[in-house]
N, C-alpha and C positions, 0 to 999 in steps of 0.2 A: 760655434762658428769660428773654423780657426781663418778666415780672411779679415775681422773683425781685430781677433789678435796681432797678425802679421801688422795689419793697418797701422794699428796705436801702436805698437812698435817703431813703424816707419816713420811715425809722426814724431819720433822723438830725437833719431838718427841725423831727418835733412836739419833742423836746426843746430843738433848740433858740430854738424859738418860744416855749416856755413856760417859759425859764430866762434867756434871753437879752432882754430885753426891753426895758431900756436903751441898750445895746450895740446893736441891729438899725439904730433909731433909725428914717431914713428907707424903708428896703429892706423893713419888715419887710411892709405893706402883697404887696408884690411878692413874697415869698416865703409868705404865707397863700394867695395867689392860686396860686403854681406847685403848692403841699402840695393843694388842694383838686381842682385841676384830675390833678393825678399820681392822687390816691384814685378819682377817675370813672376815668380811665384802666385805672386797674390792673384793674377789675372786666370791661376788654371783652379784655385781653389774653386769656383763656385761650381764648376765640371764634378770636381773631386768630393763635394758634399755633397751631392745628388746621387752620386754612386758609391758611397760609403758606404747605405744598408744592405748593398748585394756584393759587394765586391770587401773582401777580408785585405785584401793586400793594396787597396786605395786609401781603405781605412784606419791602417797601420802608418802610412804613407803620410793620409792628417794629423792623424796622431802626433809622428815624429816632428809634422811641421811647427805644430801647434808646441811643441815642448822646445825645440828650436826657440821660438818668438817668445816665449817666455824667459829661459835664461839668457836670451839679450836682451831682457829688460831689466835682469838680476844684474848683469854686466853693464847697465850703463848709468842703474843708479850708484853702482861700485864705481865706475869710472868720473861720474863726476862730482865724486869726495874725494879722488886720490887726484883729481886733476885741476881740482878748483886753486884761482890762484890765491896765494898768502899775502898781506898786509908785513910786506918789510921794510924794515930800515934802510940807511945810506950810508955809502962810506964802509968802514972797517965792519961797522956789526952787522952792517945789512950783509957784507959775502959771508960771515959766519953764520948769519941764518939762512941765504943761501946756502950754504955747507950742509948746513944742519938737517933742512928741508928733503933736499937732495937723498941724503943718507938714510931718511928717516922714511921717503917713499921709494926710493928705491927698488928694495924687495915686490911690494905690493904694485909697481909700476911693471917690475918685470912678470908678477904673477897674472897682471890682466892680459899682458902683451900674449902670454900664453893661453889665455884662456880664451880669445878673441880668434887667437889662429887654431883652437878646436873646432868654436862654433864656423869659425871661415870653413873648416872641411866639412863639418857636416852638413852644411849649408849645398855645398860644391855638391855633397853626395844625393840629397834630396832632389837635387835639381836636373841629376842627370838621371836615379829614377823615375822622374816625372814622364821621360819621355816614352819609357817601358811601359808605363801604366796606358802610353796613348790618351791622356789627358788634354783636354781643349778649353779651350777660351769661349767662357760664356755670357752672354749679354744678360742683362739682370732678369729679363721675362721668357727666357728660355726654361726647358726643363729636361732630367733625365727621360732616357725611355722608361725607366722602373716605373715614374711617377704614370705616366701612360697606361703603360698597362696596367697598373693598377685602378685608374680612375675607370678601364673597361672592364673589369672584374668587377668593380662596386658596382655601375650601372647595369652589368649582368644582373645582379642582384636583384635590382631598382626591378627588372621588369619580369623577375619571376614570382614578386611577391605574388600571394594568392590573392580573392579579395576577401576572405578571412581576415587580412593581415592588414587592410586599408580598413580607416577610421578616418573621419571627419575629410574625407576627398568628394563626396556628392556633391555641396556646395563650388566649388570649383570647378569641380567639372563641369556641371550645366552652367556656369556662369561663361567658358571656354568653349564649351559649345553653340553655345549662341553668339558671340564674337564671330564664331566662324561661318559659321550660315547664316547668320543674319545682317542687318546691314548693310553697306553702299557695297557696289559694285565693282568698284577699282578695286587694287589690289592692298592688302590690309597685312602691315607685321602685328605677329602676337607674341611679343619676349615673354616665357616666365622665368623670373628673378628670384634667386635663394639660395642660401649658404649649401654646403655640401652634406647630403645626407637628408634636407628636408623634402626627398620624393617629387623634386619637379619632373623627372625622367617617367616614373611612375604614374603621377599625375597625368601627364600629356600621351601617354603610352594607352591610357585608359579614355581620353579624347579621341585619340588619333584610331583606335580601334572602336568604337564607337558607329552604331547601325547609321544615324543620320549622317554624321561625317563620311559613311560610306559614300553613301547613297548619294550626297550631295556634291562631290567633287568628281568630275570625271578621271581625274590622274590624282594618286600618289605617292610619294617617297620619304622616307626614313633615312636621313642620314646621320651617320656616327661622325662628330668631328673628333679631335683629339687635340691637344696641344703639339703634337708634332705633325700637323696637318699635313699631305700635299695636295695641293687644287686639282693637280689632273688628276688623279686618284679619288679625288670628292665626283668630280665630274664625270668618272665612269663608272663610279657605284652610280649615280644617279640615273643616267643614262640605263645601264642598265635594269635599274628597278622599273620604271619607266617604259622602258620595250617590252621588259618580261610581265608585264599588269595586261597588258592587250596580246601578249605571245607572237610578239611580232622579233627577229632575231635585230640584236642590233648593229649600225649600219658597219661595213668591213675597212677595219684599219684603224679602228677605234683606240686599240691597246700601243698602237705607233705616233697617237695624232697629238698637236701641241696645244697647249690652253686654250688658244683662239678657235682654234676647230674644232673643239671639245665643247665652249659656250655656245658656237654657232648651234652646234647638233640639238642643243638641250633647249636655247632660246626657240629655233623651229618647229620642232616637238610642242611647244607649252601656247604660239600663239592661237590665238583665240579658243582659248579651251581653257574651261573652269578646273586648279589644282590646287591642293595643300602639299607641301614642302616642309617636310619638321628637319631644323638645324638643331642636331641633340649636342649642348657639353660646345659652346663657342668660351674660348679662354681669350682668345685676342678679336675686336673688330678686323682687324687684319682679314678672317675668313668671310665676314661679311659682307665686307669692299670688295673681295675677291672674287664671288660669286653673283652679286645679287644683278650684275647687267648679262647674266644668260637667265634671268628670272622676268618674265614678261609682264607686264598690264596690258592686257587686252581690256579690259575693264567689262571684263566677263564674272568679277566676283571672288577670283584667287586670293591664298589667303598663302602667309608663313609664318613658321611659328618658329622659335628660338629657345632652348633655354642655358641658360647662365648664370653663372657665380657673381658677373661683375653688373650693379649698378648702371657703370659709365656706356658699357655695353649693352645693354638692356634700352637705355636710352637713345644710344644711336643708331641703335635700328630702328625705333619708327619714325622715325624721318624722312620724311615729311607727314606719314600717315601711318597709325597703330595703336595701340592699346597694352600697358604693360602691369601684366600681373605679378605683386607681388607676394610670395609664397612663404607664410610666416610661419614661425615653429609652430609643433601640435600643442594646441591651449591644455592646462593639466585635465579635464575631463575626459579628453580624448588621448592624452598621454595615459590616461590611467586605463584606460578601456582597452589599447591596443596591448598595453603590458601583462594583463591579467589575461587577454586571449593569450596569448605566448606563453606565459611562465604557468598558467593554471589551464588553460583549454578550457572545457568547457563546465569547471568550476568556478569559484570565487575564492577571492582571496583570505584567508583564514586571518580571523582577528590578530591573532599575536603577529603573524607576518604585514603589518599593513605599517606600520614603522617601520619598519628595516628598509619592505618596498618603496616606499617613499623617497626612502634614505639614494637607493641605487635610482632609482629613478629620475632623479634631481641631475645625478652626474650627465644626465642623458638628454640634457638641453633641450626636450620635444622634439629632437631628431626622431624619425621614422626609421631608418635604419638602425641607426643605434638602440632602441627602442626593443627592435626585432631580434635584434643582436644576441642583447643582455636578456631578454628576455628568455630566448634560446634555450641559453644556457644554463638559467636559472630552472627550467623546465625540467630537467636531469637532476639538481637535486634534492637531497631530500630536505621536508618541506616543514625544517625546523628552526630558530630563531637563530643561535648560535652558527647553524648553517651559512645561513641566507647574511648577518652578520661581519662571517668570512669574507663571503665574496666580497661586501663594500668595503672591507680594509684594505683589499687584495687586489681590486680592482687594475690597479695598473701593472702587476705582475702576471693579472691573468690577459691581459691585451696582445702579450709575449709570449703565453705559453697554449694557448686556448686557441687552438682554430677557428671553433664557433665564433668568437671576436674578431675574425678577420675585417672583417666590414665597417665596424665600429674603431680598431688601428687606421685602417685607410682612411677613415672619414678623416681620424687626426690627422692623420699623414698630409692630406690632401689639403686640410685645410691651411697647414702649417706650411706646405710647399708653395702654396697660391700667395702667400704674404710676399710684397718685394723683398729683395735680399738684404736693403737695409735695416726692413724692422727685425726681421728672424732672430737677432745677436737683444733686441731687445722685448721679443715675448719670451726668448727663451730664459733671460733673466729674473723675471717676475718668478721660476720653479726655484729661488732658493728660499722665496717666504712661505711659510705654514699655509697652507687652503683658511682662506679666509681672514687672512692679515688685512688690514684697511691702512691703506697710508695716503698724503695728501700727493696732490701731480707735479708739485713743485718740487717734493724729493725726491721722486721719481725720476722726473729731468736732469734734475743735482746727479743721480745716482749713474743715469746714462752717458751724461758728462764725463763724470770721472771713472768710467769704466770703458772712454774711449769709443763708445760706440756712436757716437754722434759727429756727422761730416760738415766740415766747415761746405759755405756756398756761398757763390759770388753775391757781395751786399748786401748779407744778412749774416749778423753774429750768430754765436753758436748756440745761443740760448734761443733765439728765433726759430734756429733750424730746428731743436727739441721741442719748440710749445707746436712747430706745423707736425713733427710727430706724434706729440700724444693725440693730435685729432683726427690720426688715423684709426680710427674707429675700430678697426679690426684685431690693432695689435693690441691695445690698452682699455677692453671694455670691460675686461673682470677687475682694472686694477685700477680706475678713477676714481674718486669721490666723487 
């Protein structure tokens, strides 16, 4: 994360621009300039790490920024040994150790002076490629299109599984079918909640297609949200899912009309008439609040269902009224079940392979996805110890080179883009310890501290702001005691 780097950089510049003042002397011109130009910088970096895995010359771009904010950090623990001031005397010996001082930094005064007016140009030069790259300013819960589209590739996925491929989804699903037809009258949200990859799409796809759910709702609709959502865009896939269930054409001027006239069409369409409404993939309540006043209670029995990554979202939709299920990894009898259809079909897993598979199967958190993934690809080879072996050593080189793994990259991907942007610089540090290193959360803390990636907050030390980190559950769940 190079805005992580830049950061802790920064933090080391304004203090000493505003303490140092005498001491800078000539350089200090040249370091107000690299502090001001690092601050525009930092604000395009989070654009610029979203689109580093598709774009070679953004990535180049971080790169050089990220090597930038490191040699000014080489440059400023050099500058403040040659700048720090000396304990002298008075009188005659004190100007002879002035003299002395003087002659003895000299050289290294003027070798920083120079080295400060390199990083000054390249500094100059990153910042006016920035604007070729078309680079923006991104608020911490935005995200690229890559990420996007990829979250609708994996969901493609989610709902072409066979039902080969599902294991332990019968429980849930009648337990979501009868939510939905059964029950009061008014209108009822149904979130379901779960990390990415554990088949809520899936799940609710196999609900939502479901004979009694037919039968029982008079209206329809399927909607794809996205992290880069637009409402009127939601509201005319709806609309027209909606017109085209009865083959009625929808009404004219649709594709011109503004948000209001768009909720009006959909609210009158839905009163007094019993629907189900599935909200697929909500990233922000944003699209919740957005929509849900062209969604009517007739208190004919309508039902919507939701499903989401986030907890906080999960919970704010049933408000005032709902029911939310949450969607836990596959327990290992059913992790084991779906692996062995994948990787063996309609054999069974041969004694010598039942350790290894184990072994690969662990990496695979009871993810469904992933699961299907690996399993895949394990399917092609051959079905011998040493083999199978490989793969779990390799595992993360074949994520990169193995198409089959597409699904199971994107789950990380996705999961790892869905983190705020301040813990990312501290999951991603956890990958310089060995798999399965245990250390306590205090050094942890200690470690995020002194690697800068910890942001002061107003009325709370910096050790506060690190113990409300590690309880962000998401970032720090492999590496707690």
């Amino acid at each position: 994360m190079a805005e992580s780097v830049v950061s802790f950089v920064l933090d080391r510049i304004v203090p000493l621009l505003e303490e140092e003042v005498k001491l800078l002397g000539g350089i200090r011109p040249e370091l107000e300039y690299i502090r001001d130009e690092l601050q525009s910088i930092r604000g395009f970096l989070r654009d610029a790490d979203a689109r580093e895995e598709r774009e070679e010359a953004v990535k180049a771009w971080v790169d050089q920024v990220r090597n930038i904010a490191y040699d000014i950090e080489d440059i400023l623990d050099e500058s403040m040994l040659i700048l720090s001031p000396q304990h002298q005397s008075h009188g005659f010996v004190g100007s002879l150790q002035k003299s002395a001082q003087f002659l003895k930094h000299w050289r290294p005064r003027h070798h920083l002076a120079t080295q400060i007016q390199d990083i000054k140009a390249r500094v100059y030069d990153v910042a006016e490629r920035r604007t070729r790259y078309d680079l923006k300013i991104l608020d911490q819960g935005l995200s690229s299109n890559s990420t996007s589209y990829m979250w609708h590739d994996l969901r493609g996925d989610a709902l072409l599984l066979g039902e080969n491929e599902l294991v332990g989804i019968d429980k849930p699903r009648e337990m979501l079918i009868g939510w939905l037809v059964e029950g009061e009258s008014r209108l009822v949200l149904v979130p379901v909640h779960g990390m990415g990859g554990s088949g809520k799409t899936t799940l609710v796809k196999k609900v939502y297609d479901h004979q009694r759910v037919k039968d029982y709702f008079q209206h329809h609709a399927w909607i794809n949200v996205s992290q880069s959502f637009k409402i009127n865009e939601l509201l005319r896939d709806m609309i027209e899912q909606l017109f085209g269930e009865i083959k009625q054409p929808v009404p004219q001027g649709v594709d011109t009309m503004n948000e209001i006239a768009l909720k009006k069409i959909v609210s009158e369409f839905l009163q007094q008439k019993r629907y189900v409404i599935i909200l697929d993939d909500i990233w922000s309540i944003t699209v919740w609040e957005a929509v849900k006043y062209a969604l009517p209670d007739s208190n004919c029995g309508s039902r919507i269902m939701v499903t989401t990554r986030s907890s906080d979202i999960a919970s704010s939709c049933i408000e005032p009224h709902g029911h939310v299920y949450n969607l836990e990894s596959l327990d290992p009898k059913d992790s084991w079940s779906l692996f062995c259809k994948k990787a063996f079909g309609q054999n069974s897993c041969p004694p010598e392979l039942r350790g290894p598979s184990q072994n690969i199967l662990r990496r695979c958190g009871g993810l469904p996805l992933a699961i299907v993934a690996i399993g895949g690809v394990l399917s092609t080879k051959e079905k011998i110890v040493i083999e199978w072996e490989m793969v779990h050593r390799s595992l993360g080189s074949l994520l990169e080179s193995n198409d089959k793994l597409k699904s199971m990259k994107n789950i990380l991907s996705l999961s790892y883009n869905d983190l705020p942007y301040y813990l990312k610089p501290c999951l991603l540090y956890l990958g310089i310890f060995p798999e399965d290193y245990v250390f306590g959360s205090t050094r942890l803390i200690n470690l995020w501290i002194g690697e800068g990636f910890v942001r002061d907050k107003e009325r709370m030390t910096i050790e506060e702001v690190a113990q409300g980190l590690r309880f962000e559950r998401r970032a720090v769940r492999e590496a707690s005691k």
